[in-house]
Structure formats: C-alpha cells, structure tokens
N, C-alpha and C positions, 0 to 999 in steps of 0.2 A: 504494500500500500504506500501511494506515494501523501504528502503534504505540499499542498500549494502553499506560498508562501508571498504578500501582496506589500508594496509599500507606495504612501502615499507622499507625495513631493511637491509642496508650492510650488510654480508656475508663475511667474510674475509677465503678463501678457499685454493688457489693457486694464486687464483688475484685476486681481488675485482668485484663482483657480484654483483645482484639487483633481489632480488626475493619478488615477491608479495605475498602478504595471504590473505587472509581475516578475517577482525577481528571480523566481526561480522554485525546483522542483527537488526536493531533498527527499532520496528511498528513506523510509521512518529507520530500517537497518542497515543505513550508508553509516563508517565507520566518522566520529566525529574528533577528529586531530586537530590540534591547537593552532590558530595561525598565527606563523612566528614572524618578526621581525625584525629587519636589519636595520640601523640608519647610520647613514655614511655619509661626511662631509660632502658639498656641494665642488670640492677644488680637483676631484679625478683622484685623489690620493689613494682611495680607498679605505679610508683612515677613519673610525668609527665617530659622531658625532654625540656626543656625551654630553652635551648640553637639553639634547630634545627630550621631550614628554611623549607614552606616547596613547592615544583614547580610542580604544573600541567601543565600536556601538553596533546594535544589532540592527536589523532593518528597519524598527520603528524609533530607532531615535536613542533608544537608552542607553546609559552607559554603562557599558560589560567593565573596563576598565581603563583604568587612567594612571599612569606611573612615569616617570624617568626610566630613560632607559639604563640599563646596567653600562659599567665596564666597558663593555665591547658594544656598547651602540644597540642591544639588543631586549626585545620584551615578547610578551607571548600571551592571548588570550585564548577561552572559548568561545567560538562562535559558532554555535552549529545551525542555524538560520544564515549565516552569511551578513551581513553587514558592510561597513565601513569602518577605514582604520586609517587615522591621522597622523600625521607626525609634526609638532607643534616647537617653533624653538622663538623664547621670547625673552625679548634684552628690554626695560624699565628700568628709571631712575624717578627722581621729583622730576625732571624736566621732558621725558621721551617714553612713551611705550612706542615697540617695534616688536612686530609677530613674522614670521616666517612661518604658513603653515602647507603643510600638501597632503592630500585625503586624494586613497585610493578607495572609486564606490566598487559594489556587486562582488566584494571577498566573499569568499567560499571556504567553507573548512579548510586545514590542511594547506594552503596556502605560504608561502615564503617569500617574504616579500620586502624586497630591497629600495629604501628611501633613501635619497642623494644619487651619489654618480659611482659605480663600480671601479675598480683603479684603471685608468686609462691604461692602452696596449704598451704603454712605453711612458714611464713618469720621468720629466726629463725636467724638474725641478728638484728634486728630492738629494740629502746628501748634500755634504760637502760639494767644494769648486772646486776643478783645479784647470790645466790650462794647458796643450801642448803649443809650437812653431810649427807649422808647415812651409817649405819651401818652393817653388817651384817656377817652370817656363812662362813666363807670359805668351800670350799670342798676340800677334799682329793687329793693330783695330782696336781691342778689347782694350775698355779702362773699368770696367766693374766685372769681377766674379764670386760668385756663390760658392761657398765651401760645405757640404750638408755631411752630420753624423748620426750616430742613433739619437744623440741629446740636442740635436736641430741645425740651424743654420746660423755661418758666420761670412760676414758682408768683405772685401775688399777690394779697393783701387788697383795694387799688387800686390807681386811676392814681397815678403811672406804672409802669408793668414794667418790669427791666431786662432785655434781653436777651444772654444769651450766649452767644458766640461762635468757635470752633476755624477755625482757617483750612482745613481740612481740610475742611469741609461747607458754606462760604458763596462764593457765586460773585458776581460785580457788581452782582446781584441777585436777590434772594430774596422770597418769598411767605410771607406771616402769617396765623396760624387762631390766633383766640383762643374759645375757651368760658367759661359758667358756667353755671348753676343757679340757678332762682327760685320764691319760691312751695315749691309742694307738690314741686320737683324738674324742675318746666320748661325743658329746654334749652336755650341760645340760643347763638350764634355769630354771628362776623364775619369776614371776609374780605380783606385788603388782598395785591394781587398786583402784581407789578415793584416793590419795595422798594428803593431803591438803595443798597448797600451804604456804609460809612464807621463807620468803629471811632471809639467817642467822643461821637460825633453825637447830638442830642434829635431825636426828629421827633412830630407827632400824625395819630394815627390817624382818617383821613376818614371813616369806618363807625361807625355803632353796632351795638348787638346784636338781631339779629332770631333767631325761633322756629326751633327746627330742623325739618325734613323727616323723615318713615320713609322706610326704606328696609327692604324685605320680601325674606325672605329664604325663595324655594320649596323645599323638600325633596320628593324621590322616595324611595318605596322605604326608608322607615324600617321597621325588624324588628320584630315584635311582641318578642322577647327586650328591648330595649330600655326599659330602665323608670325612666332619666331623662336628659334633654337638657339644653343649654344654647347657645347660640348669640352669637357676639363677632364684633363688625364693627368694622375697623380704618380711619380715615382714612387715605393716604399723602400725603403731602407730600410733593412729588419722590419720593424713592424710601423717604421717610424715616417710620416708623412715629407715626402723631400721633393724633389725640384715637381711642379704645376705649373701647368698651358692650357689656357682658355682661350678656345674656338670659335669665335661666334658665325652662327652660319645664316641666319638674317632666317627668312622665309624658306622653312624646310622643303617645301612641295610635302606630295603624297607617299606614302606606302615605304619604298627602298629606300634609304638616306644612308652616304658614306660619307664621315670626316675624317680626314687625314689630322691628324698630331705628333710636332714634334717630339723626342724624346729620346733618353740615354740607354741605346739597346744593351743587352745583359743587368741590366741594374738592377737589384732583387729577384721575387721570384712570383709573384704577382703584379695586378695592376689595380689601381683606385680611378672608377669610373664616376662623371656627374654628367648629366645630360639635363637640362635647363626647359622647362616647357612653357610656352606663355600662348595666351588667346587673347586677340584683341575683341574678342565680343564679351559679352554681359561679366564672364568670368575676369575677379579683380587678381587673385591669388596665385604665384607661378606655383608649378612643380617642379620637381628633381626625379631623376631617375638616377639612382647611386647605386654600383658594383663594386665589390672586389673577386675581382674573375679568378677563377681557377687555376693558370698558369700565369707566365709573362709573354712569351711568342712574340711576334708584331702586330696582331689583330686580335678583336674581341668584338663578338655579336650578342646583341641584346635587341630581347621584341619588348616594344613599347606597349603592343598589345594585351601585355599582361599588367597585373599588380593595378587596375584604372583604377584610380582615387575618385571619387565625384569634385567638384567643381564649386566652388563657392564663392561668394561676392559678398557688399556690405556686410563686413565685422563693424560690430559696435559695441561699445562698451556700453554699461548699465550700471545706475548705485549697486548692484547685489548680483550680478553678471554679465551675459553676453550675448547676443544675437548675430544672426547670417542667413545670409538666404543660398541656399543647392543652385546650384545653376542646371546642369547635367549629373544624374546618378553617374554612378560607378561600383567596384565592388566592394563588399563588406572589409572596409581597414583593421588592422588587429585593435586599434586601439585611438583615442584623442586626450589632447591634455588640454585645457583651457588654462591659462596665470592672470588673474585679476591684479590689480593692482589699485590700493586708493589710501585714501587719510581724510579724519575728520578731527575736531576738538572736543573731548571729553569736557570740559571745564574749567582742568588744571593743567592738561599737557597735551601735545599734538600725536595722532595715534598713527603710524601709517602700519598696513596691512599688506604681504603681497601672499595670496592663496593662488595652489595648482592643486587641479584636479582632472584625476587621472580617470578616466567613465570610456564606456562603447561609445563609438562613434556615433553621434547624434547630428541632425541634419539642419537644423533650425535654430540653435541657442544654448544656455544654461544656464542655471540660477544657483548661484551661492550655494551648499547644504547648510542645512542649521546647525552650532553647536549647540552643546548645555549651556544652560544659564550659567556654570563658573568659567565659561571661557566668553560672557558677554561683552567684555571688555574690547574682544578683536575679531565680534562677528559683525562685519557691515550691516547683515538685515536685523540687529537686535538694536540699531542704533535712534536715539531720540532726537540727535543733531544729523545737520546735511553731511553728507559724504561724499568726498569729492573723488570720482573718480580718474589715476593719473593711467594709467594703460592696460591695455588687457592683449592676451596672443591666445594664437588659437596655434597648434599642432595636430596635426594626422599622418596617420601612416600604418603603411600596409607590408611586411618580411615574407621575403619565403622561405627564411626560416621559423618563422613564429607560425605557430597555430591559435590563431585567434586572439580575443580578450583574454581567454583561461591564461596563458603565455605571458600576453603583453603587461598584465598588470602585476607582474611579478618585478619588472625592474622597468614602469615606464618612463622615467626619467634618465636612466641611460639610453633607450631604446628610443628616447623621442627629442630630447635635449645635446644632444650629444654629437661632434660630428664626426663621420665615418671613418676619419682617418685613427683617432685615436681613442674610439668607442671601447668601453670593457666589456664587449660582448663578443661572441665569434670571433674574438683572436688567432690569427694564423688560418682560418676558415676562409671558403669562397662564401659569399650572401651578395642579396641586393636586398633595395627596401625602396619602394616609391613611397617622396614624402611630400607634403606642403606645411610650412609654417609663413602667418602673417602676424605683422602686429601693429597697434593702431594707439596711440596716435602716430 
C-alpha cells in the first residue's frame, strides 16, 4: 500500500493563492534512512563550512530539526515524508544582520546531500607559494606569451617567465604549454612535459615555438531559431583549464555546422567544449552546450539535438521571488536553482538576504518557501517593512550524466554554479550538460 503524500505552497500571483501538488509516493514498507548532510565552503576548497545551521522540515512546514553542523560540516535528520532541508549561515552584530541561506525542496529519504561547492578538479590556491624561472626562445613578432601549469597561468613580455606556484596543484612533476601570437594573429605553442619540480630553481626550456593545429568542431542538429553561435575550445592540463579560443560564427544556418579552432595538438588528453546558442526572437536567455569529450584527437562531434533546455524570457524579480515566461518547451532538465537577493530595515539594522533554491524545473516562476517563525528575522515574506529587492538569477540544466532531480539535488550547487573547467564532479570523466543561466538586474 502506497501513501500519497500532498503539500500546499503560497503562490504569490495577483493575490495570494493555495495550490496543491503532490510531492510524492512513499511504499508504507520503503526503508526510511536519514538524510545526511554535507556543507562545504562556497570557495571550491572542499573545506567543511562550520559556521552553518542546518533545519529540516517535513513537507508541511515543521521542523524535524535545526542544529549546527558538526566538525566536519555535517548533520543528519528523519525525514520519511521527504521535505526540505536548509543550510542557513548568519553573520549579526548591533549594526548588520547578513543571512546566507540555500534550501534544497522535494528531499527524499536516504538522501546525501552536498551544500556549497565540492573541491574543484584542481585547487590551485591552497598551500604554500613558491616560484620556479623558466627560460626560453623568443619568437619573431611575438611581444606577449602565456606560460600555463597545473596551478594556472603566468603572463610575459619575454624570456624568462616566472612561474607560480601553490602546493596545492604541483606534484614532483609537472607539464608546461606556453602560447603566443605573431604576424596577423598566428598561433604558436610549445610543449615541455615531466618538468621536475623544485621551488626556487632556473631551468630553460628545450622547445621553441611551432604553428598550432585546428581542431574542428562537428555540430548536429542546429535549429533554424538559432540566429547566432559561437564556439570555445579549452586546453586541459591535467585536469587544469589552460590556453581558450572563442569562435564566433555569427549566423549558424541549418542542421551540419563545422568550426574550425585553433589549438596546441598533443596537449593533454581530453578537450573542454562550449558552444554559445542565442535567438533573436521572443527568447531573452542564451544557452551553452558544454563537453568534455572523451579523447583529444583533432575533432569532436556533438548533436545539438539532444539535452533541448526550453527557452525562456522576462526574468523578474519579486519582494519574495521570481517570475519568467517559457518561450518554446524542451526536455525535462535534471534540475533549476533560482538566488534571490534583497534587504530591508528591521528598525535597528539593515538586513540583507541572499537565498538559493534548488527545486524541479518549473516553467513560470517561484516564490520564496517559508521558514519558522525563529528564523523570521531573514525571511522576506515574514517581513512588516518594504523589501527591497537587489537581484535574482535563474539557472537550469540538463547532464547526461545525471539522472534526473533524484541526482541533481544531491550537489546542485556544484552541478549548476560551477564552471566546467574546474567542476568537482566527473573528474577525469567525459560528460556534457546543456545549461542556461540569466540574471537580472
């Protein structure tokens, strides 16, 4: 025997509404496991956030619980009806209240679910500094080159570069891709690999600089709506985002579309795809179509035809949410985040607020959830003064590696906030994810 289980949710429309859903269907003998909790600093660290609270509530509202997290960033309630579950971080003196909060709805038992940002593929802040010399040819033409490592990019005029260094991103040895530009815009690059590491040290670089490669990038299934593209092709280094060229190809036409992009052949061992989509009709919001493809090669094919986001126009902000209107359906996304952002004056200090919530993809809007009356202090709709609202964004998006909400709302803030290059999800993996984020004002 199953239990329906129904929750009702204000609606702030033209006047305040009460519309029912259903949230879902629990077997009465479905086993009932705790949903646990992680919360992690918002900086990619992966670094536990020990300041947050964090409040389960069931689907009508109550509170299961409300605690600090432990130690390690972590809490854990029952919820066997499923609920929502918060994570609350709030800084107050006499002079400032400041909330930071983000509520994941439609939890489910059993559930684990990660708040802030997983440790990016490569923390390239972390650790000590330290600093090698590199030496090397100049080329003809060229008065600026890029020097790229695991721990990022270092800028120079000429020989020598100095390279910098976090202990966080350099292992005993590392691999260097330097770039420049000659002439009319000619690309060229070099490559020195097994670098051996030592903080301090001069070394010169064996290579000079030869011609880059294209490397073509096939599209399926462009839409004739489509009335301008762009295409950006990422080197990795290790796992580490390095030299980017952005294409723009103006007006794709129909169906087969080829862009050629420069780029430094052998250099890692995958590629980091972005393909740029925009409509000039009713549709305000671009998309992305973002890869990391399977090998390196000189080409990679990708259909458009898949992963179709719907289409959306006028974002607007609200004292207590957001609205938009669909332009054209598309397929069911795993997931959307909406971040409100506002402040008002309590009487004795200025409050500002910024909430994300992380919900199935809805096609029209949303409205604030309610907290309990002990967290009235930093809920907009609990408020007796004006609220000024200062920005709202809207995100969606659709994985094929994700299966659905169940998935997406285990870590949507990596999944939806995060960009591809240095995401802490599918590390070392091939994935794409077609996304859109807008935000207003």
């Amino acid at each position: 025997m199953q239990q329906s289980v129904r929750v009702c949710v204000a609606v702030a429309v033209t006047s305040l509404l009460m519309a029912c859903g259903e949230v879902g269907k629990v077997p009465a003998d479905a086993p009932l496991g705790p949903v646990m909790v992680t919360v992690l600093t918002t900086a990619g660290d992966g670094l536990p956030d020990q300041t947050a609270k964090v409040l389960f509530q069931d689907p009508d509202g109550n509170v299961v619980s409300d605690s600090m997290v432990d130690p390690m960033g972590r809490a854990q309630a029952m919820l066997p009806r499923g609920g929502s579950v918060s994570a609350i971080r709030i800084t107050a003196d006499a002079t400032m209240l400041t909330a930071s909060i983000t509520t994941t709805l439609d939890v489910k038992p059993g559930d684990d679910l990660t708040f802030g940002l997983k440790a990016n593929a490569t923390i390239t802040t972390g650790g000590g500094q330290t600093s090698m010399t590199a030496t090397f040819t100049p080329t003809t033409g060229a008065t600026n080159y890029k020097f790229y490592t695991p721990c990022g990019v270092n800028v120079t005029a000429g020989s020598p570069v100095t390279l910098n260094f976090h202990d966080s991103c350099h292992g005993a040895m590392f691999d260097l891709l330097g770039t420049t530009s000659v002439g009319g815009g000619m690309l060229q690059y070099l490559l020195v690999t097994g670098i051996t590491y030592q903080g301090g040290v001069t070394f010169a670089v064996p290579t000079q600089f030869l011609p880059m490669g294209t490397f073509t990038v096939n599209m399926a299934n462009v839409p004739d709506v489509i009335t301008n593209m762009s295409v950006t092709r990422t080197t990795l280094l290790n796992n580490t985002p390095a030299f980017t060229l952005n294409i723009p190809l103006g007006d794709p036409g129909v169906g087969n579309v080829a862009a050629m992009v420069p780029f430094p052949p052998g250099v890692g061992n995958r590629s980091e795809l972005s393909i740029t989509l925009h409509r000039d009709d009713a549709a305000q919001i671009d998309q992305r179509f973002e890869a990391h493809t399977a090998g390196l090669g000189t080409s990679a094919s990708v259909d458009l035809g898949q992963q179709k986001l719907p289409w959306f126009k006028d974002l607007a902000q609200t004292a207590t949410g957001a609205t938009w209107t669909m332009v054209a359906p598309g397929d069911p996304p795993d997931g959307m985040m909406v971040t409100w952002s506002g402040s008002w004056n309590d009487g004795t200090r200025p409050v500002t607020v910024s909430w994300a919530i992380a919900q199935p993809a809805q096609m029209a809007g949303v409205t604030l959830p309610r907290l309990p009356a002990a967290y009235a202090m930093i809920d907009p709709g609990q408020q007796t003064v004006a609220v000024q609202p200062a920005s709202v964004s809207l995100g969606v998006v659709d994985y094929d590696t994700v299966t659905g909400y169940d998935q997406f709302r285990q870590m949507p803030e990596t999944l939806l906030t995060s960009n591809i290059g240095n995401m802490g999800a599918f590390v070392g993996m091939p994935f794409q994810r077609r996304i859109m984020t807008k935000s207003v004002p």
